[in-house]
N, CA, C and O atoms as a Maestro MAE file, in Angstrom:
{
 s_m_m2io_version
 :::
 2.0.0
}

f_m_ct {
 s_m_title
 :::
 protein
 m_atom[336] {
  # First column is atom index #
  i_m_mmod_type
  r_m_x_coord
  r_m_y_coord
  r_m_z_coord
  i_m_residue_number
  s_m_chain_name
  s_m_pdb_residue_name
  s_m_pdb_atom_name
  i_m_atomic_number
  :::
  1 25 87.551 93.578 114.606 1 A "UNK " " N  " 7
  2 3 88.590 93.187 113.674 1 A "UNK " " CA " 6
  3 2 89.822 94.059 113.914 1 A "UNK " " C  " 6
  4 15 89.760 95.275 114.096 1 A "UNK " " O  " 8
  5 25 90.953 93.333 113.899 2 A "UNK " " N  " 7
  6 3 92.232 94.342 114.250 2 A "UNK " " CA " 6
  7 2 92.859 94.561 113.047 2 A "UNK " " C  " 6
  8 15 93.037 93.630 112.261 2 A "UNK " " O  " 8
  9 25 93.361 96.145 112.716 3 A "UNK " " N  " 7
  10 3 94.086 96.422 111.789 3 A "UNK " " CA " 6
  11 2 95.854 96.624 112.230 3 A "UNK " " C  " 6
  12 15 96.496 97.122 113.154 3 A "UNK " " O  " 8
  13 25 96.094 95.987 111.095 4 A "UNK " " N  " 7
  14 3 98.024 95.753 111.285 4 A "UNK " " CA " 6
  15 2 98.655 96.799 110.493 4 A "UNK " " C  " 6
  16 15 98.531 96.823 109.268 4 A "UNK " " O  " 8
  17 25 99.426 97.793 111.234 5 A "UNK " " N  " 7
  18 3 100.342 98.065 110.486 5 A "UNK " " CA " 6
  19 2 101.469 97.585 109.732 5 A "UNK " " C  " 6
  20 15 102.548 97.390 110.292 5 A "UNK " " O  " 8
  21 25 101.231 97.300 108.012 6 A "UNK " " N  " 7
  22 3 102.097 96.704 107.608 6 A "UNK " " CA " 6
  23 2 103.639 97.078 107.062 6 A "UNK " " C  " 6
  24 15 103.881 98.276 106.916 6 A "UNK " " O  " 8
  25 25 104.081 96.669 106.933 7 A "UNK " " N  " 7
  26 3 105.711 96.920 106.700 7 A "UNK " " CA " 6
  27 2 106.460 95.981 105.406 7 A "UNK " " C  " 6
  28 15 106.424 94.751 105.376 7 A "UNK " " O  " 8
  29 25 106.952 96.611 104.648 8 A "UNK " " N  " 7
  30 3 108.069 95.816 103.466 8 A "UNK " " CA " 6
  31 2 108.774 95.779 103.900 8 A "UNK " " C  " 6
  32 15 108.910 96.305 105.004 8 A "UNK " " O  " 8
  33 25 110.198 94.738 102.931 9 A "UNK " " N  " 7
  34 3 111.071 94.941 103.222 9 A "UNK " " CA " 6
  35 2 112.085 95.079 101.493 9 A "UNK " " C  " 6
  36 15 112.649 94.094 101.016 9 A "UNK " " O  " 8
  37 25 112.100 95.998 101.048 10 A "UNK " " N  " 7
  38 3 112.847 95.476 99.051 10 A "UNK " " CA " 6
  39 2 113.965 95.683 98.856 10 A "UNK " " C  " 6
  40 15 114.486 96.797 98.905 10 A "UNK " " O  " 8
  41 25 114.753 94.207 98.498 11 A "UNK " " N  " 7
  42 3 115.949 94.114 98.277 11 A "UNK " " CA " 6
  43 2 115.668 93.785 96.246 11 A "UNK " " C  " 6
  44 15 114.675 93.623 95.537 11 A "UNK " " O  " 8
  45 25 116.843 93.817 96.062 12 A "UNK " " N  " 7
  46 3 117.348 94.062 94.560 12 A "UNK " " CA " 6
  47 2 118.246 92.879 94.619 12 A "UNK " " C  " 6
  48 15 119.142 92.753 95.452 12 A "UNK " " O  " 8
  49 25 117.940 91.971 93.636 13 A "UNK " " N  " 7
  50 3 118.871 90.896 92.741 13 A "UNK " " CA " 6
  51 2 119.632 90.756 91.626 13 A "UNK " " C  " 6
  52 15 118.881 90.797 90.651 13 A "UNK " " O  " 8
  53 25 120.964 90.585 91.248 14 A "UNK " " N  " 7
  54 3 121.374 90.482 90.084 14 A "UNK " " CA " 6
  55 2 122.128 89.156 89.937 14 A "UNK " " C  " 6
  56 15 122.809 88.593 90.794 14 A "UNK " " O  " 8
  57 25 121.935 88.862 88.982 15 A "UNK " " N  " 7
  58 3 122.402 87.503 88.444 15 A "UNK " " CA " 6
  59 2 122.593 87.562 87.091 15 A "UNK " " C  " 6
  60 15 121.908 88.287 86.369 15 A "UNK " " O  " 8
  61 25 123.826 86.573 86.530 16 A "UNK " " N  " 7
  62 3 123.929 86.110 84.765 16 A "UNK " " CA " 6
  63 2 122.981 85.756 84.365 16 A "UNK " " C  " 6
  64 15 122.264 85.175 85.179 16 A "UNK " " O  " 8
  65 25 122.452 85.902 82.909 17 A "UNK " " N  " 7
  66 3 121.148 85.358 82.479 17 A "UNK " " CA " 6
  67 2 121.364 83.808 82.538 17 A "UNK " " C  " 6
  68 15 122.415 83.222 82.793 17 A "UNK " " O  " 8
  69 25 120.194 83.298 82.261 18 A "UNK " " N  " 7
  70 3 120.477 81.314 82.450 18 A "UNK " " CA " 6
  71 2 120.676 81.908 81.146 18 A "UNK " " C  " 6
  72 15 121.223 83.001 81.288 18 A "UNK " " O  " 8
  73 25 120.564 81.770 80.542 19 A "UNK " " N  " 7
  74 3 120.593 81.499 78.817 19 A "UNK " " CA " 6
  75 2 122.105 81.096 78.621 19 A "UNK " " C  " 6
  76 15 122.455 80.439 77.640 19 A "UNK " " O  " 8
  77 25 123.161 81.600 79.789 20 A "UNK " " N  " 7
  78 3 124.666 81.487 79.620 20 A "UNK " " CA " 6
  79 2 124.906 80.070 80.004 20 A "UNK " " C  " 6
  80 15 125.674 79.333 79.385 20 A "UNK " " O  " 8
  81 25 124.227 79.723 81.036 21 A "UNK " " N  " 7
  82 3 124.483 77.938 81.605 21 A "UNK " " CA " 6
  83 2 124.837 77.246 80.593 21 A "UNK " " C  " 6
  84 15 124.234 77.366 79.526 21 A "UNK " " O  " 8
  85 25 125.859 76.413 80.740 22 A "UNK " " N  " 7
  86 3 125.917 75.100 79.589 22 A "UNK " " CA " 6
  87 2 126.664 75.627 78.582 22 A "UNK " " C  " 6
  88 15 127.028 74.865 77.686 22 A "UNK " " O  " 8
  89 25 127.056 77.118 78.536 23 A "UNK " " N  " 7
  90 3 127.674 77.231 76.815 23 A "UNK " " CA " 6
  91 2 129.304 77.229 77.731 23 A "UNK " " C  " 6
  92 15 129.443 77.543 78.913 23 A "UNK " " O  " 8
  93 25 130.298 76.824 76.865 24 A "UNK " " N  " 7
  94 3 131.920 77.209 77.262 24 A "UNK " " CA " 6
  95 2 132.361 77.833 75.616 24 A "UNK " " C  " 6
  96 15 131.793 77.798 74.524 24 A "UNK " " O  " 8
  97 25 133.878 78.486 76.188 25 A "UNK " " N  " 7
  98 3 134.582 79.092 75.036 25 A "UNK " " CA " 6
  99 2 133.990 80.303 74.260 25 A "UNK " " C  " 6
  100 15 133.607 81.398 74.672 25 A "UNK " " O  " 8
  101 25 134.041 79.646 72.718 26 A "UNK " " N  " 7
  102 3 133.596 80.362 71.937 26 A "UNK " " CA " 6
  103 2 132.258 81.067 72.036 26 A "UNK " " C  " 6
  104 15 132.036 82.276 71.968 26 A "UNK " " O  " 8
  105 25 131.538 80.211 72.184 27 A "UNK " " N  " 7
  106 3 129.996 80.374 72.160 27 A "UNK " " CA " 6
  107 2 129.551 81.219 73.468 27 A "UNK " " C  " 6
  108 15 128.699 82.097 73.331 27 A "UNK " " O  " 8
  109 25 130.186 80.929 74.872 28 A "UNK " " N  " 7
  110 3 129.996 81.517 75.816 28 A "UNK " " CA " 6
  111 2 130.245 83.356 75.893 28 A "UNK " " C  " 6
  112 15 129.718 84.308 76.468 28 A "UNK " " O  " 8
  113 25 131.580 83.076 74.762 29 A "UNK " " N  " 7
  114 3 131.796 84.598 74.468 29 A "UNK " " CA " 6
  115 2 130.691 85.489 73.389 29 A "UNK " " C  " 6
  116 15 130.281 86.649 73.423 29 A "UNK " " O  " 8
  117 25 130.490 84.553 72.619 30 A "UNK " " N  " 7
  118 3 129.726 85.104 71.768 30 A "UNK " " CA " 6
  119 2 128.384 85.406 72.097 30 A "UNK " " C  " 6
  120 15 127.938 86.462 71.648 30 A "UNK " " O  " 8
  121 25 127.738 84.778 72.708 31 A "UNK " " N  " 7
  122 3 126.855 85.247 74.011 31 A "UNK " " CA " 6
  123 2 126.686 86.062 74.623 31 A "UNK " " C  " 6
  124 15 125.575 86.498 74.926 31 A "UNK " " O  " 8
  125 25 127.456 86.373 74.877 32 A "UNK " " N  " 7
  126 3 127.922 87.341 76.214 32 A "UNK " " CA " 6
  127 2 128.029 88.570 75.750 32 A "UNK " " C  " 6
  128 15 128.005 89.553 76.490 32 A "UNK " " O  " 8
  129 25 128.135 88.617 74.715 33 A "UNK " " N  " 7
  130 3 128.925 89.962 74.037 33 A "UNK " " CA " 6
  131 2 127.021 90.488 72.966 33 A "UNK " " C  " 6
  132 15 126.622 91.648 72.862 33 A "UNK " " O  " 8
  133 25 126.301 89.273 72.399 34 A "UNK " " N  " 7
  134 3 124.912 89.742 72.424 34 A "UNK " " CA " 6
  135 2 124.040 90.234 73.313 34 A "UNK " " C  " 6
  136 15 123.285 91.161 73.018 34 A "UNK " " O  " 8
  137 25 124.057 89.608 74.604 35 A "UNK " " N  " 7
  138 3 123.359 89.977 75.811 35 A "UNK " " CA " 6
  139 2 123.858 91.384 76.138 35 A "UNK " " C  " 6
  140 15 123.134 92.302 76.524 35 A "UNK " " O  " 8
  141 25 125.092 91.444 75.951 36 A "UNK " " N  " 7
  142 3 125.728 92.628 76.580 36 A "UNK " " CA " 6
  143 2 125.384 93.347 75.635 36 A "UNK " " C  " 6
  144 15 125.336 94.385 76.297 36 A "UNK " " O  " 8
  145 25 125.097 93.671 74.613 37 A "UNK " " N  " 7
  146 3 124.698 95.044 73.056 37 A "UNK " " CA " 6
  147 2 122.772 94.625 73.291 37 A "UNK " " C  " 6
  148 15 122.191 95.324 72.461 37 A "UNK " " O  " 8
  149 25 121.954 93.964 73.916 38 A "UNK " " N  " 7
  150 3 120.723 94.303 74.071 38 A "UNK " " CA " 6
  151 2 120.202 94.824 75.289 38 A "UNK " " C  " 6
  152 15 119.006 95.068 75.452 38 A "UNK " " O  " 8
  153 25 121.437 95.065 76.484 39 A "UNK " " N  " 7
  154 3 121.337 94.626 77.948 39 A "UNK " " CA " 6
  155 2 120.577 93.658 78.423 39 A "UNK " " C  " 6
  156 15 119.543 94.083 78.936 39 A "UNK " " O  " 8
  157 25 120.718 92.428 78.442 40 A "UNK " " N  " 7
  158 3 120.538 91.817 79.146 40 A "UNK " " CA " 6
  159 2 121.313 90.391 79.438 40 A "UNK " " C  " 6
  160 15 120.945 89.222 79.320 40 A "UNK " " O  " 8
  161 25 122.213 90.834 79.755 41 A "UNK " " N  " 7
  162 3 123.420 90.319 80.149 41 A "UNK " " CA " 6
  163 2 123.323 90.278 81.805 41 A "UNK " " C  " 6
  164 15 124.076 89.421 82.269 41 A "UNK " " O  " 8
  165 25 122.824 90.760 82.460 42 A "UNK " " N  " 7
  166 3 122.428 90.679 84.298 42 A "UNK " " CA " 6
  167 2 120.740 90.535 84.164 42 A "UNK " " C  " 6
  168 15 119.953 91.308 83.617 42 A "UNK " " O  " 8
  169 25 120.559 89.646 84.656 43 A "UNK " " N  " 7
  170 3 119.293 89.825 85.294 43 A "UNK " " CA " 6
  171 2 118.767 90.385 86.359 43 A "UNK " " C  " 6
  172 15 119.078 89.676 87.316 43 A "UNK " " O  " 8
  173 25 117.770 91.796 86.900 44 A "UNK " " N  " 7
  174 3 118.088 92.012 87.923 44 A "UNK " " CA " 6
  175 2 116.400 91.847 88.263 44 A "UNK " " C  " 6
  176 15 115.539 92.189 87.452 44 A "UNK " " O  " 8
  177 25 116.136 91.332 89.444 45 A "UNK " " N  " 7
  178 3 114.960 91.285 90.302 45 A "UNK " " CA " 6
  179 2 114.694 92.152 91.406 45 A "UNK " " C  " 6
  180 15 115.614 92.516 92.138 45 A "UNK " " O  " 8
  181 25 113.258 92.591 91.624 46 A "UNK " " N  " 7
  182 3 113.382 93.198 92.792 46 A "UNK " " CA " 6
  183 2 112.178 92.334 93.513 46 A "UNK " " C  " 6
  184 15 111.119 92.052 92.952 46 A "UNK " " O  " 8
  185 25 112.525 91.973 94.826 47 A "UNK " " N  " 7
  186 3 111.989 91.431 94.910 47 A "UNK " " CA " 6
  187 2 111.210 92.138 96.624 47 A "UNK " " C  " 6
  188 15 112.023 92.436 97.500 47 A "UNK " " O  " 8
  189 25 110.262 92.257 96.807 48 A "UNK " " N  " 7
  190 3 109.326 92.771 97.961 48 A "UNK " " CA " 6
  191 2 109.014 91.813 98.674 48 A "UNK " " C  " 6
  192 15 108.397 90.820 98.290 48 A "UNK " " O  " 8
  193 25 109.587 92.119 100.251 49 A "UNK " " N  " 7
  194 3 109.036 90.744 101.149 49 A "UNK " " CA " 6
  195 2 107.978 91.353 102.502 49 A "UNK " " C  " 6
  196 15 108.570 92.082 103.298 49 A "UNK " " O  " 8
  197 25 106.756 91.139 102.733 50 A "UNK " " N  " 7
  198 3 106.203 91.778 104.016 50 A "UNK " " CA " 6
  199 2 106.907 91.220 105.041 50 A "UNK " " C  " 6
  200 15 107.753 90.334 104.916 50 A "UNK " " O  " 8
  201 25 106.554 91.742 106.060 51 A "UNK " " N  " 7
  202 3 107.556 91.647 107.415 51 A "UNK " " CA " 6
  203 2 106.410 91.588 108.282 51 A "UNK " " C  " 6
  204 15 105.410 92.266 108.047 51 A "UNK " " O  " 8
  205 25 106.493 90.858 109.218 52 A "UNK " " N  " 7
  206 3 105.746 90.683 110.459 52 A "UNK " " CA " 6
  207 2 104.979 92.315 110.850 52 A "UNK " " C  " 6
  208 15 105.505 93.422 110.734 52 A "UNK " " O  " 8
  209 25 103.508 91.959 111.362 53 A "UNK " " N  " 7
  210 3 103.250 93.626 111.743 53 A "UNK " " CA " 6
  211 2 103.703 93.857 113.356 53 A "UNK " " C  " 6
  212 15 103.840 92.867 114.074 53 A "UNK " " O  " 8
  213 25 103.899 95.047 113.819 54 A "UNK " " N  " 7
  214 3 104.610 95.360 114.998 54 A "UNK " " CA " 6
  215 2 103.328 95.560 115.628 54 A "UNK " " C  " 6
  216 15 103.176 94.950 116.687 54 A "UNK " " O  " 8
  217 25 102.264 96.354 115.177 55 A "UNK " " N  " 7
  218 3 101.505 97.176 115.875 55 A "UNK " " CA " 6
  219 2 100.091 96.657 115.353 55 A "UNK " " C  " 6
  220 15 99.912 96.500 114.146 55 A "UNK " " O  " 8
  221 25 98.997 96.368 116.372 56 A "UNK " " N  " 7
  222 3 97.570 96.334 116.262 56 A "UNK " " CA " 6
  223 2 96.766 97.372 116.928 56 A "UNK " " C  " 6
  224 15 96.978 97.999 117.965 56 A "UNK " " O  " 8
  225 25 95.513 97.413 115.848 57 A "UNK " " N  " 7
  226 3 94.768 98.421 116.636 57 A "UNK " " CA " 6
  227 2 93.204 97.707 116.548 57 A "UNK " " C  " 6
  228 15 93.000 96.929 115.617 57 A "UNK " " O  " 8
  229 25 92.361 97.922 117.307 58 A "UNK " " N  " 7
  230 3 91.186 97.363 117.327 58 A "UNK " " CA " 6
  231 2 90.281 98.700 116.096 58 A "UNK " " C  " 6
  232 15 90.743 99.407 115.201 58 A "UNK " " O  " 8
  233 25 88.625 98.503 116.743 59 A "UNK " " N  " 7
  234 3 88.157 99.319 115.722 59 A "UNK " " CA " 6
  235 2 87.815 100.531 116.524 59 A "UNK " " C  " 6
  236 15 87.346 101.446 115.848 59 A "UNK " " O  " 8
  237 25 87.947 100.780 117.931 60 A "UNK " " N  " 7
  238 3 88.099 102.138 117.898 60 A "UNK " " CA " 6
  239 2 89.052 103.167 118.028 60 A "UNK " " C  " 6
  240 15 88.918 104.330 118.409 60 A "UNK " " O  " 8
  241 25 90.686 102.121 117.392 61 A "UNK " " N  " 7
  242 3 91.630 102.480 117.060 61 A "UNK " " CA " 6
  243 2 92.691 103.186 118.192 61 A "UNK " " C  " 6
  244 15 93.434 104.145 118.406 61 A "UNK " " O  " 8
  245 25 92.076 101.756 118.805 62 A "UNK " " N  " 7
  246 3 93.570 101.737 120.730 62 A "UNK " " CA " 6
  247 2 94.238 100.587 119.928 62 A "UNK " " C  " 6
  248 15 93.778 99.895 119.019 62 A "UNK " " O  " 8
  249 25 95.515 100.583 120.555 63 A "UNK " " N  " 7
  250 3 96.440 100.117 120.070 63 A "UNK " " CA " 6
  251 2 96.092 98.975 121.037 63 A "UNK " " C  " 6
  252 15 95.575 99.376 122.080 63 A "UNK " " O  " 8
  253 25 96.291 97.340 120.912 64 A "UNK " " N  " 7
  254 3 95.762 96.277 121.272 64 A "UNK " " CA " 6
  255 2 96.675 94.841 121.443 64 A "UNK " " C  " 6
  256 15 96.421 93.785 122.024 64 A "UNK " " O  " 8
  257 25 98.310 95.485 120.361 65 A "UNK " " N  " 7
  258 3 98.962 94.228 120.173 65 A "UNK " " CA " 6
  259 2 100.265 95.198 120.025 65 A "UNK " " C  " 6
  260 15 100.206 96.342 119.573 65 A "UNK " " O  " 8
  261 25 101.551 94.497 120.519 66 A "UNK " " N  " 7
  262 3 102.441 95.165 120.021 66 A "UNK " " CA " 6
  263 2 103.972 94.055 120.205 66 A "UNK " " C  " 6
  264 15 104.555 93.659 121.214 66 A "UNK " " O  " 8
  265 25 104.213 93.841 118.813 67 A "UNK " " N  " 7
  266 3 105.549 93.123 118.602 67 A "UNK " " CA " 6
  267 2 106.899 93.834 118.446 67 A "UNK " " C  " 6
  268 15 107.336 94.359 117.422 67 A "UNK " " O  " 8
  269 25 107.341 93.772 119.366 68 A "UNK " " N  " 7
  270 3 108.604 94.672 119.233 68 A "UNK " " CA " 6
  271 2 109.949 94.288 119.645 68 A "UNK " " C  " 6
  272 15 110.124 94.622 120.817 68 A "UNK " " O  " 8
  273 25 111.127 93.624 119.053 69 A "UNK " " N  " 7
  274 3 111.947 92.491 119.025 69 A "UNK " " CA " 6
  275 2 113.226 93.819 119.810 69 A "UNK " " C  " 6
  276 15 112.835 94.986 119.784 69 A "UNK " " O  " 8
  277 25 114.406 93.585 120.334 70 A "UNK " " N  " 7
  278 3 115.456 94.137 121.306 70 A "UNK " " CA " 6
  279 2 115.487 95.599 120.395 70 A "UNK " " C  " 6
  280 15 115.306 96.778 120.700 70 A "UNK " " O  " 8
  281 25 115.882 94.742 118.862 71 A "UNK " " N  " 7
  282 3 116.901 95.757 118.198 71 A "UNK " " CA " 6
  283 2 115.693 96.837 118.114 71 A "UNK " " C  " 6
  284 15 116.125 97.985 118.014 71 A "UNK " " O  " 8
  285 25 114.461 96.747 118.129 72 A "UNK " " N  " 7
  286 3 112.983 97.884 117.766 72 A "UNK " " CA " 6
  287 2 113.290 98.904 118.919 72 A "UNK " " C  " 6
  288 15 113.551 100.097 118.768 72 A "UNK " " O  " 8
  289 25 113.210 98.225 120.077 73 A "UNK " " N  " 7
  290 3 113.079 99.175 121.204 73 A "UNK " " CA " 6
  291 2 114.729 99.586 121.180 73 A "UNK " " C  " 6
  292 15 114.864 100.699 121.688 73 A "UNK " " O  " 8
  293 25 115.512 99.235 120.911 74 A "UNK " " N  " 7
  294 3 116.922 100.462 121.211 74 A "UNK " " CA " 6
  295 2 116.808 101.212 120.172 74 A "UNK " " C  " 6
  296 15 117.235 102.366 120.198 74 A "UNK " " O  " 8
  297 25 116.264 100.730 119.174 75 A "UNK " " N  " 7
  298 3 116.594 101.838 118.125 75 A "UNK " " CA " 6
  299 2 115.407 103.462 118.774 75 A "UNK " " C  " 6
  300 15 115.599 104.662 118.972 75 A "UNK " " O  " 8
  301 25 114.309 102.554 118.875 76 A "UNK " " N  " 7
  302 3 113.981 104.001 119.530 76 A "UNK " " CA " 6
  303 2 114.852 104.459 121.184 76 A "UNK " " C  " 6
  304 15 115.306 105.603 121.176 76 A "UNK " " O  " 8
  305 25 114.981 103.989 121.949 77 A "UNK " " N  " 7
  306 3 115.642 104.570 122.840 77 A "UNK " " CA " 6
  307 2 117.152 105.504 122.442 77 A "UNK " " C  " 6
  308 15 117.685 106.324 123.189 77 A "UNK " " O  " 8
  309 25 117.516 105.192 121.375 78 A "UNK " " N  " 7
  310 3 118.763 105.850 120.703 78 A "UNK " " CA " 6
  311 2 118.323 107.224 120.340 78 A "UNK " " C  " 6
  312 15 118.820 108.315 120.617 78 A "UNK " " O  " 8
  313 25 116.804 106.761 119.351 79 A "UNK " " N  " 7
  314 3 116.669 108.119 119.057 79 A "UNK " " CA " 6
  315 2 115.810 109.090 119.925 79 A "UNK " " C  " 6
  316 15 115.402 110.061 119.287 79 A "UNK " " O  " 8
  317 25 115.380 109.036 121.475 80 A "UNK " " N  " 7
  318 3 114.769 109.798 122.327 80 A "UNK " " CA " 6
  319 2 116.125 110.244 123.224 80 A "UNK " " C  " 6
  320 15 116.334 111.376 123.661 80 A "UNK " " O  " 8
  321 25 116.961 109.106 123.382 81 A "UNK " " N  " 7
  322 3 118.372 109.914 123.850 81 A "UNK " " CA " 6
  323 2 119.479 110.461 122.586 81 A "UNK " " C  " 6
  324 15 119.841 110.018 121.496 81 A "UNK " " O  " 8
  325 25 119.840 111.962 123.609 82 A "UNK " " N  " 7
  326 3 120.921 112.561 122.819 82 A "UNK " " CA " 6
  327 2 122.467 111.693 122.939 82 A "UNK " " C  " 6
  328 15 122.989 111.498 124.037 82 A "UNK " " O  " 8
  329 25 123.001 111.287 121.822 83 A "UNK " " N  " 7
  330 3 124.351 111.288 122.129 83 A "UNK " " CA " 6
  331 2 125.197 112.232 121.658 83 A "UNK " " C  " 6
  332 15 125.054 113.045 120.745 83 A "UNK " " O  " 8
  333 25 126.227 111.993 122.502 84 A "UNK " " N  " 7
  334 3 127.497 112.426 122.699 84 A "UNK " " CA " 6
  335 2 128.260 112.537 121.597 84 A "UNK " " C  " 6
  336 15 129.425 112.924 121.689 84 A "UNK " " O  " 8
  :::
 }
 m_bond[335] {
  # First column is bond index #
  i_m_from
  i_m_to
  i_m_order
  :::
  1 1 2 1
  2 2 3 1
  3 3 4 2
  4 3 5 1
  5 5 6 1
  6 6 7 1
  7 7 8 2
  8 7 9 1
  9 9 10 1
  10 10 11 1
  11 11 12 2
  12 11 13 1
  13 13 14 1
  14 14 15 1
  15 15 16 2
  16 15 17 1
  17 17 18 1
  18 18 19 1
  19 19 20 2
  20 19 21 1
  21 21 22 1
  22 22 23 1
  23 23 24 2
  24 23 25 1
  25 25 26 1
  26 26 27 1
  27 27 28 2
  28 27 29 1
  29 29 30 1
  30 30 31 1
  31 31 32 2
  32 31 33 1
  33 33 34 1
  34 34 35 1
  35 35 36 2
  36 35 37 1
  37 37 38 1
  38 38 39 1
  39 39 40 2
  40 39 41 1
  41 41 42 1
  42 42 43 1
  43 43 44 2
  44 43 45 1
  45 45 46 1
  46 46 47 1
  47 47 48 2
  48 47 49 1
  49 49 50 1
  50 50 51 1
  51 51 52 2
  52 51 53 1
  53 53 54 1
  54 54 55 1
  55 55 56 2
  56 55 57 1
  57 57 58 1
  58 58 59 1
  59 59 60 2
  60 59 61 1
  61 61 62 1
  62 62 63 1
  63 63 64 2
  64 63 65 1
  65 65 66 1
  66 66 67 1
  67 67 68 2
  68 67 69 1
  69 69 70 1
  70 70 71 1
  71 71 72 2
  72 71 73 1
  73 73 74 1
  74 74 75 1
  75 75 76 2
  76 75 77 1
  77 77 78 1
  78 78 79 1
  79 79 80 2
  80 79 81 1
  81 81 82 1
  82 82 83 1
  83 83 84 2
  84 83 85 1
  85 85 86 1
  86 86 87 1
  87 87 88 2
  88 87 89 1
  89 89 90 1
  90 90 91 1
  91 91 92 2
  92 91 93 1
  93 93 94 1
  94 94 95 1
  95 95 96 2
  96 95 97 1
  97 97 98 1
  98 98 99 1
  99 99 100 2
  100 99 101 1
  101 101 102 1
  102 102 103 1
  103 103 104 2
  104 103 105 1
  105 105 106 1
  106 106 107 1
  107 107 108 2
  108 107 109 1
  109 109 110 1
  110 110 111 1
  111 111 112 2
  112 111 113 1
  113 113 114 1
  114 114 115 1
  115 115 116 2
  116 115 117 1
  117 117 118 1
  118 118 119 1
  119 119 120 2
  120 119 121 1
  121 121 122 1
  122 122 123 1
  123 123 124 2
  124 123 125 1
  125 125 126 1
  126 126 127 1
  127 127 128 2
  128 127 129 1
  129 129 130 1
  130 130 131 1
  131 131 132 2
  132 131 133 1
  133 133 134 1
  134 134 135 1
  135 135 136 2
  136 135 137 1
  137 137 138 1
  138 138 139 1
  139 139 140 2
  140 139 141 1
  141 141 142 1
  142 142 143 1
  143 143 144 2
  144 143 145 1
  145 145 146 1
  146 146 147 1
  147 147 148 2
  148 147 149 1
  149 149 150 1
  150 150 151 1
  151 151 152 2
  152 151 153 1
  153 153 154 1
  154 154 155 1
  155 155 156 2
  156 155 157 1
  157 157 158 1
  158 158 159 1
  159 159 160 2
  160 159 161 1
  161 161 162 1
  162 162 163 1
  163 163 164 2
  164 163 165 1
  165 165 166 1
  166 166 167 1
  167 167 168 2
  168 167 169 1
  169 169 170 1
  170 170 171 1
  171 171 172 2
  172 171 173 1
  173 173 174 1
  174 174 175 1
  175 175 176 2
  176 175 177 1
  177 177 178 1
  178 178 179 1
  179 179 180 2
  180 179 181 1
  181 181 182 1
  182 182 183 1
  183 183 184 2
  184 183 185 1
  185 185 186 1
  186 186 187 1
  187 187 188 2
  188 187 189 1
  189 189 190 1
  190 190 191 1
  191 191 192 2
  192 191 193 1
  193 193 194 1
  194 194 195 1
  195 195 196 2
  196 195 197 1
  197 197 198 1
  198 198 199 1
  199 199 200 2
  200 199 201 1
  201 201 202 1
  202 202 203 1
  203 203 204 2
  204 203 205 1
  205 205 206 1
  206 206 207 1
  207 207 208 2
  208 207 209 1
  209 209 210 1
  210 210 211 1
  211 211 212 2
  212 211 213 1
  213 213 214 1
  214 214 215 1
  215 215 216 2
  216 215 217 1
  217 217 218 1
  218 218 219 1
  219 219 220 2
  220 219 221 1
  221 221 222 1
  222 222 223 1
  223 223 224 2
  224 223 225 1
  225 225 226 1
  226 226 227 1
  227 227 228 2
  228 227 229 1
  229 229 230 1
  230 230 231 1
  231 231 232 2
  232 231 233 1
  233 233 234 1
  234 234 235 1
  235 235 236 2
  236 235 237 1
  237 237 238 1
  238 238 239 1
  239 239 240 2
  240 239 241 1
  241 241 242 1
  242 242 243 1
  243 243 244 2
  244 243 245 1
  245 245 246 1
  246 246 247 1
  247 247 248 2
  248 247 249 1
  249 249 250 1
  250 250 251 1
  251 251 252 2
  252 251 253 1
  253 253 254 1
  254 254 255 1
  255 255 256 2
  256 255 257 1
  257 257 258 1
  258 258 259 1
  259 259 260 2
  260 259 261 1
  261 261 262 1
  262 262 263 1
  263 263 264 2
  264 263 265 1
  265 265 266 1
  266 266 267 1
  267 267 268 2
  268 267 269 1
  269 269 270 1
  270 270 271 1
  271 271 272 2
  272 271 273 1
  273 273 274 1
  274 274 275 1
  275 275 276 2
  276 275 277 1
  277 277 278 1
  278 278 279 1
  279 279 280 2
  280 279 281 1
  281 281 282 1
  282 282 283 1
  283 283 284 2
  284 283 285 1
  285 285 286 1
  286 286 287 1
  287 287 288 2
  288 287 289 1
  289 289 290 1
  290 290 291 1
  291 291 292 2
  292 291 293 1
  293 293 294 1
  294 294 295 1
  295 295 296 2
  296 295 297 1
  297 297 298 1
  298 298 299 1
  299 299 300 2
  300 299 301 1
  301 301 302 1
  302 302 303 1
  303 303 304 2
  304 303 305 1
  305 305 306 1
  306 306 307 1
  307 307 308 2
  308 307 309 1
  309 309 310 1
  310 310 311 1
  311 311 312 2
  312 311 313 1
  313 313 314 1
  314 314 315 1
  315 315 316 2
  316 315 317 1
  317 317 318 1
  318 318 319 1
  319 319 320 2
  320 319 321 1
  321 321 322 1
  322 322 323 1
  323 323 324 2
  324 323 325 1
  325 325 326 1
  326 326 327 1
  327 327 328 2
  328 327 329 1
  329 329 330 1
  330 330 331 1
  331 331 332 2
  332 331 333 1
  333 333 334 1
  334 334 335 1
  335 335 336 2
  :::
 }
}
């Protein structure tokens, strides 16, 4: 059985509450100004996405698989060379 090193990726969402959809004017203000004195006037999400695994290892833990897209390998070649 091969084990994957796994990887996230968590970005953060903010958005108006729905509760605002559909109101205009008066009411939209008046709204707005409750949400805003309970906070919750933004909705914010976080939301966690897995990411493809790069690296496999079998079970006596040799490395067996390896996904590694342009930008993977320069980033390490950047950081084994010194720059200038």
């Amino acid at each position: 059985m091969l084990r994957y090193i796994t990887r996230t990726v968590t970005r953060t969402e903010s958005h108006l509450n729905p509760q605002l959809d559909g109101l205009t004017g008066a009411e939209y203000r008046r709204m707005c100004r409750y949400l805003t004195s309970i906070g919750e006037l933004l909705v914010v999400r976080e939301i966690v996405e897995e990411l493809p695994p790069k690296y496999a290892f079998d079970e006596r833990g040799e490395l067996v698989w390896v996904n590694l897209t342009e930008d993977d390998i320069r980033a390490e070649m950047n950081k084994l060379t010194p720059q200038p």
